[in-house]
C-alpha positions in Angstrom: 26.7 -23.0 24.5 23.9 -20.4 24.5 20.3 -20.1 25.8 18.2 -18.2 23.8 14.4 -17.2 24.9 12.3 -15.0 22.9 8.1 -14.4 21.0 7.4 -17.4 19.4 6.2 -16.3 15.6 2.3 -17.6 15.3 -0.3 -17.5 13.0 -3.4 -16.1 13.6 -7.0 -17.2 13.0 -7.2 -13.2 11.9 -5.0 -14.6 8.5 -8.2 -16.6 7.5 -10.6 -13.6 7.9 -8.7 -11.4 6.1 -8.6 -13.8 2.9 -11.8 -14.2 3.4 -14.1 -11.0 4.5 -16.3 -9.2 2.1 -14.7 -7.4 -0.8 -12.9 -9.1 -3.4 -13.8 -12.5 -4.0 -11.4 -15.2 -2.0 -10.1 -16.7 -5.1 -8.4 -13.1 -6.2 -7.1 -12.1 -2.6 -5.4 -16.0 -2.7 -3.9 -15.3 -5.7 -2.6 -11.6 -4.2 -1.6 -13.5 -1.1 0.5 -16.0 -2.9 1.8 -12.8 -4.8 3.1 -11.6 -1.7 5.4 -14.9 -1.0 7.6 -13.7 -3.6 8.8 -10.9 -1.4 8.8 -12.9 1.9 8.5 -16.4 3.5 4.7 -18.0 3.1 5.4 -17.8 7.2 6.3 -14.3 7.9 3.8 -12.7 5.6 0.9 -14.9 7.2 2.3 -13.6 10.3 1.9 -10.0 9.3 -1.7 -10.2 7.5 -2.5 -12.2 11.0 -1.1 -9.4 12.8 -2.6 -6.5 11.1 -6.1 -8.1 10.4 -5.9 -8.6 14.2 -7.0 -5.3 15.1 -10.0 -2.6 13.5 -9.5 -1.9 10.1 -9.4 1.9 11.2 -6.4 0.9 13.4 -4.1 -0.8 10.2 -2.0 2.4 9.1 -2.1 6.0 8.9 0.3 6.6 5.3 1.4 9.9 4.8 2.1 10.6 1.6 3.6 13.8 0.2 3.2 15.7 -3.0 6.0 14.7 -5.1 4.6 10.7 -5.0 1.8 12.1 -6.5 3.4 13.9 -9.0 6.0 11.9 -9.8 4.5 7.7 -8.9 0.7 8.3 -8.9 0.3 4.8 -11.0 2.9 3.2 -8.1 1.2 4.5 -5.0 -2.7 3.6 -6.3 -1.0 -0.3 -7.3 0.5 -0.5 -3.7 -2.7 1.2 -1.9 -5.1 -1.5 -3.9 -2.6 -4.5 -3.0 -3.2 -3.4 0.5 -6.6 -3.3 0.4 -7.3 -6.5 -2.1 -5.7 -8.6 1.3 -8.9 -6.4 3.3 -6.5 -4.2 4.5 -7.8 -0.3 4.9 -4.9 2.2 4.8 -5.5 5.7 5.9 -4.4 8.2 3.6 -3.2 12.2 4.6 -1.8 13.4 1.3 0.0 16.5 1.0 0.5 18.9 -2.1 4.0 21.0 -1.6 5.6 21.0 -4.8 2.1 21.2 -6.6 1.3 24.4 -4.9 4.5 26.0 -5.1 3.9 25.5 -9.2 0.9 27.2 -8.8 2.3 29.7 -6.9 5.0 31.1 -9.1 2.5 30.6 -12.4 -0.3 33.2 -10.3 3.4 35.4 -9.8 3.2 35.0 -6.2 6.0 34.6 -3.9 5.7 31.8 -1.1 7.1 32.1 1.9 8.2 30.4 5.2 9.2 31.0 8.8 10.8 28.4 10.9 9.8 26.1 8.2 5.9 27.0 8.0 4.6 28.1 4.8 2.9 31.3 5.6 -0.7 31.5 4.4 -2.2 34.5 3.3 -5.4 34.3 1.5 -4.4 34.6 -2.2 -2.1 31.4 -1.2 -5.1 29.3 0.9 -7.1 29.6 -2.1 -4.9 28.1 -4.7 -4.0 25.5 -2.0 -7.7 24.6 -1.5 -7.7 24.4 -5.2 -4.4 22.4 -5.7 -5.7 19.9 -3.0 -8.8 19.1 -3.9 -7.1 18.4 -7.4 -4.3 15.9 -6.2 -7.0 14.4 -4.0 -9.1 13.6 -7.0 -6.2 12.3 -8.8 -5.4 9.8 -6.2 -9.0 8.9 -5.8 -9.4 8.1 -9.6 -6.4 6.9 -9.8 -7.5 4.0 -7.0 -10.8 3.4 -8.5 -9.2 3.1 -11.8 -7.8 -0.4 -10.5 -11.1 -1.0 -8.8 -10.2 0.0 -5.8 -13.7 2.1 -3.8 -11.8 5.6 -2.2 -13.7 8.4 -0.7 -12.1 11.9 -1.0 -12.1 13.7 2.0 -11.0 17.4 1.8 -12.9 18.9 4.9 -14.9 17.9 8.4 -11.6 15.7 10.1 -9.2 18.2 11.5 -10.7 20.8 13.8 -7.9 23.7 14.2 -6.9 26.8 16.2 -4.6 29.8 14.2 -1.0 28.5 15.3 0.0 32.1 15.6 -2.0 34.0 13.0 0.5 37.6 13.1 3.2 35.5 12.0 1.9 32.7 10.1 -1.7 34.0 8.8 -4.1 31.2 7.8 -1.9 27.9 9.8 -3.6 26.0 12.2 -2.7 23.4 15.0 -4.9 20.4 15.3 -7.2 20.5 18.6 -9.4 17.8 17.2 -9.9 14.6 15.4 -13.2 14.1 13.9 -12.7 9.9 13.6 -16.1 9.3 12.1 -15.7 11.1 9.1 -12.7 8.5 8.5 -14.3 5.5 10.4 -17.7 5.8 7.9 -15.8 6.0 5.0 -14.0 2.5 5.5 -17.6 1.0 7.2 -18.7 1.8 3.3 -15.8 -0.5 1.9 -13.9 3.0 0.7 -10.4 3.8 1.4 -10.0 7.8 3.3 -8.0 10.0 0.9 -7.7 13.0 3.4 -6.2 16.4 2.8 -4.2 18.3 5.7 -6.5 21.2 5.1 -8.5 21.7 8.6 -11.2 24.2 9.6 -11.6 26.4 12.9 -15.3 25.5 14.9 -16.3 29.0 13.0 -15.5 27.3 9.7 -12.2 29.0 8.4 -9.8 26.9 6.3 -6.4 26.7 7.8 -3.3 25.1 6.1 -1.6 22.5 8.4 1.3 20.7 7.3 0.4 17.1 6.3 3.2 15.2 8.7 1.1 17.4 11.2 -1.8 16.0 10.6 -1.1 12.2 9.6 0.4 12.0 13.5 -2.5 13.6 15.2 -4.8 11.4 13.0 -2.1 8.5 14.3 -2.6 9.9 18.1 -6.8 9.4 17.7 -6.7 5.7 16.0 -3.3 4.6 17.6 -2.3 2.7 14.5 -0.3 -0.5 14.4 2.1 1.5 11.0 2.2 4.9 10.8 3.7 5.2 7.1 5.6 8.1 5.8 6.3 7.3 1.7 8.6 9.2 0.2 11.1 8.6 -2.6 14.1 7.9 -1.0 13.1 4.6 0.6 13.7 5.4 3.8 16.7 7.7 6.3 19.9 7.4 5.6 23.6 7.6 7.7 24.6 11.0 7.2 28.4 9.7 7.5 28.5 6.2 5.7 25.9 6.5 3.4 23.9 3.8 4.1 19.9 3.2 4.4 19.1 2.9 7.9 16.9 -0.4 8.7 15.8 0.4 12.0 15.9 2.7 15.0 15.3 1.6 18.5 14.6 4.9 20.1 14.8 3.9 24.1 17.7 2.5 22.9 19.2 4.8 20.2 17.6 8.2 20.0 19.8 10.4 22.3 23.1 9.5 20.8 21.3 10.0 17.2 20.5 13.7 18.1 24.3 14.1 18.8 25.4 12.6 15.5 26.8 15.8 13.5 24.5 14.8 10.7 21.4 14.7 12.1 20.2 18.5 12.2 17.7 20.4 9.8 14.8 18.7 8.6 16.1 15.1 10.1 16.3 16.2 13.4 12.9 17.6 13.2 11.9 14.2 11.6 13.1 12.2 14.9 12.0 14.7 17.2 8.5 14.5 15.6 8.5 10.7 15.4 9.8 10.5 19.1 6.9 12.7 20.3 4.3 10.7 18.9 5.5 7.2 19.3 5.8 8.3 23.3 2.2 8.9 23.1 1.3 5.7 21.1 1.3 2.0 22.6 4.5 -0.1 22.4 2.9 -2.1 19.5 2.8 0.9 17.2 6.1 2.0 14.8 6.7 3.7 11.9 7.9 3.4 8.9 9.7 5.7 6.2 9.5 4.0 2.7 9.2 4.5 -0.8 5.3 3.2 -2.1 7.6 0.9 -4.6 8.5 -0.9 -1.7 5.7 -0.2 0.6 4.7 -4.3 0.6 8.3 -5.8 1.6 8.4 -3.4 4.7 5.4 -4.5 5.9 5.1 -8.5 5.3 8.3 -9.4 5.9 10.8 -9.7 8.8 14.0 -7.6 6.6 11.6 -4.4 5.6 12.8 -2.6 2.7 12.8 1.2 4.4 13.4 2.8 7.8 11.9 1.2 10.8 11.2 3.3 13.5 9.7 1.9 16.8 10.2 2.4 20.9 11.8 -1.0 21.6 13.5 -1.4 24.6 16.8 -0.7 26.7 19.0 -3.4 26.5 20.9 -5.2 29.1 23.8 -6.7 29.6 25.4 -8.5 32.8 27.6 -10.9 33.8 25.8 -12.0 37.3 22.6 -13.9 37.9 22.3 -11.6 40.8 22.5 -8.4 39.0 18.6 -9.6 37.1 15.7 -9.8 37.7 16.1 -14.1 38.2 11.9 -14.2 38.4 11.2 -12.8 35.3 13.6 -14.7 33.5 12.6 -17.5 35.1 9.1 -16.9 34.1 10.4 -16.2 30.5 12.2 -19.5 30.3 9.3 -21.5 31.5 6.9 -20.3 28.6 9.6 -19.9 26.0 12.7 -22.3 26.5 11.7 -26.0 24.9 14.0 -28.0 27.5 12.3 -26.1 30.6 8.5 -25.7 29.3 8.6 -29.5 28.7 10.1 -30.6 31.9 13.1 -31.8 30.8 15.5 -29.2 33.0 14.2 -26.6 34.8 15.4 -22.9 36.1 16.5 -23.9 39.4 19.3 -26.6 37.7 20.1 -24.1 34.6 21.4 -22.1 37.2 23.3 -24.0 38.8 24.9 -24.6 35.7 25.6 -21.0 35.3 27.1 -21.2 38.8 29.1 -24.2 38.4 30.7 -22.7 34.6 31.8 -19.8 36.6 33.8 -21.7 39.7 35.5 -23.6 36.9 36.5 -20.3 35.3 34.3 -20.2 32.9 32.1 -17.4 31.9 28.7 -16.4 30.9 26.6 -13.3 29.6 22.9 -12.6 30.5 21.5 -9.9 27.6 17.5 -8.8 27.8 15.6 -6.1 27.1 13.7 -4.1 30.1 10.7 -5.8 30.2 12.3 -9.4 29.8 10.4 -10.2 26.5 13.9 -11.3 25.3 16.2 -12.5 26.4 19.6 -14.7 25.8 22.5 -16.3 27.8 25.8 -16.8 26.3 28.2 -19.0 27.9 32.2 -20.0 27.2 34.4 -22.2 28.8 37.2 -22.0 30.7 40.3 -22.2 28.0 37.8 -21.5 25.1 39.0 -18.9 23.1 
């Protein structure tokens, strides 16, 4: 037999708000909920609008999105956006331009360049990437209100930068502030925030700053529940095996990942990145690496569609009530456990059960995370195989 206690799934009053806040009328956002149930149970995707309709719209997502889905899946990326925001939803968008302004580059004949992976910015290069921004910005912004969808381009006045090291990278900044309420206004309007990763110094020079950058230090000031990268490989994949990787745990995982031979380059940067930011982030906040085709399945429904990225927990595993922490999973079986919370058995007889299995040869399992918001108990027989 086995024990099992862990979150019951519940539906927020928050679900009925978002159907019905101001914006699109209640009958259309229905019909886009109902839309949704084709991709997930009518149960786990109330859970999720509950869930992220719970919290300030400001505080929903932070979606990176880089240059090549806007090159390449503008008319995808503006339908997913809308869907988001037809359900009252108010994604965050920091866009970047790479592939756009290397074009640009090579047309104007010049040559760009990189150090450790930084595109160094002299001034011919900053001021066709001012020009190359503002121009996918615009494109995502029309494309959105093309579909009805209200978006305010924001180019300038959010990210407040220092040179990074201005003798070897020229015109690159590091983020030392977040002006929120240049974002914040634009969603109290009913807009969505198209930002570019362009910031300025407090003297008012433009300084490039890679967009990952600057979606994760916009993440660090709103603390986001999804912190989105899209891009258009729908996720990370094993290196060895070849398969899409659904989640990463990484209290759990993220040490023996670095030592995989195949994580180096630009995915171990990824991680290392991720790692930094979720650290700084509350538990409740992950993020997600998916393609914007698929953008709605990973967040409505329990399977995802991309890459799942998210602290979690250390896992346990022991063999002896003694060996855990017997008042927490007490306390965990009393809210959680039908047969205990009810009165019909309680902790104290449970185990003695556990007690009585083992004298008879028998054997049981306790497995939990660290904080004892899961847990489970396994138990065989003596002679079961």
């Amino acid at each position: 037999m086995s024990r099992i206690a862990r979150p019951a799934l519940t539906v927020s009053r928050s679900v009925q708000r978002c159907l019905y806040q101001s914006g699109p009328d209640s009958s259309e956002k229905e019909t886009i909920v109902k839309l949704l149930y084709n991709i997930g149970s009518k149960k786990e995707v109330e859970q999720y609008l509950g869930h992220f309709s719970s919290v300030e719209s400001q505080k929903f997502a932070v979606i990176k999105v880089g240059g090549a889905v806007i090159s390449d899946d503008l008319a995808t990326l503006a339908s997913a956006l809308t869907f988001l925001n037809r359900v009252g939803l108010y994604p965050i968008v920091v866009h970047g331009a790479g592939p756009q302004l290397n074009k640009r580059l090579e047309a104007a004949g010049i040559e760009a360049r990189y150090e450790d992976g930084i595109r160094i910015t002299d001034g011919p290069t900053l001021a066709i990437a001012r020009e190359v921004f503002a121009s996918e910005n615009r494109k995502l912004v029309e494309a959105l209100e093309r579909l009805g969808t209200r978006a305010r381009p924001i180019t300038s006045g959010v990210f407040v930068a220092d040179y990074l090291n201005q003798e070897k990278y020229d015109r690159v900044g590091k983020i030392v502030r977040v002006n929120r309420d240049v974002v914040e206004s634009s969603i109290r309007a009913g807009c969505l925030p198209i930002l570019t990763s362009l910031a300025e110094t407090p003297e008012g020079q433009i300084l490039n700053v890679n967009a990952d950058i600057a979606a994760g230090e916009l993440a660090r000031v709103l603390e986001p529940l999804k912190i989105v990268y899209l891009n258009e490989k729908n996720g990370l994949y094993h290196g060895t095996t070849g398969k899409r990787i659904e989640t990463i745990h990484l209290d759990e995982e993220y040490e023996d990942l670095l030592k995989e031979p195949w994580v180096r380059y630009g995915t171990k940067l990824k991680l290392k990145e991720i790692k930094e930011l979720l650290d700084t982030l509350p538990r409740s906040s992950s993020v997600a690496i998916i393609s914007a085709e698929h953008l709605h399945k990973e967040l409505f429904t329990h399977s995802g569609a991309g890459t799942l990225i998210m602290r979690g927990h250390r896992l346990f595993s022991e063999q002896d009530l003694g060996s855990v922490d017997s008042d927490r999973l007490r306390a965990l079986l009393l809210e959680l456990d039908p047969s205990i919370s009810s009165g019909r058995d309680s902790a104290a007889s449970y185990w003695q059960k556990l007690a009585q299995l083992k004298a008879d040869g028998g054997q049981y399992w306790i497995y939990g995370d660290e904080p004892y918001q899961v847990a489970a108990v396994v138990t065989r027989a003596a002679g079961q195989s």
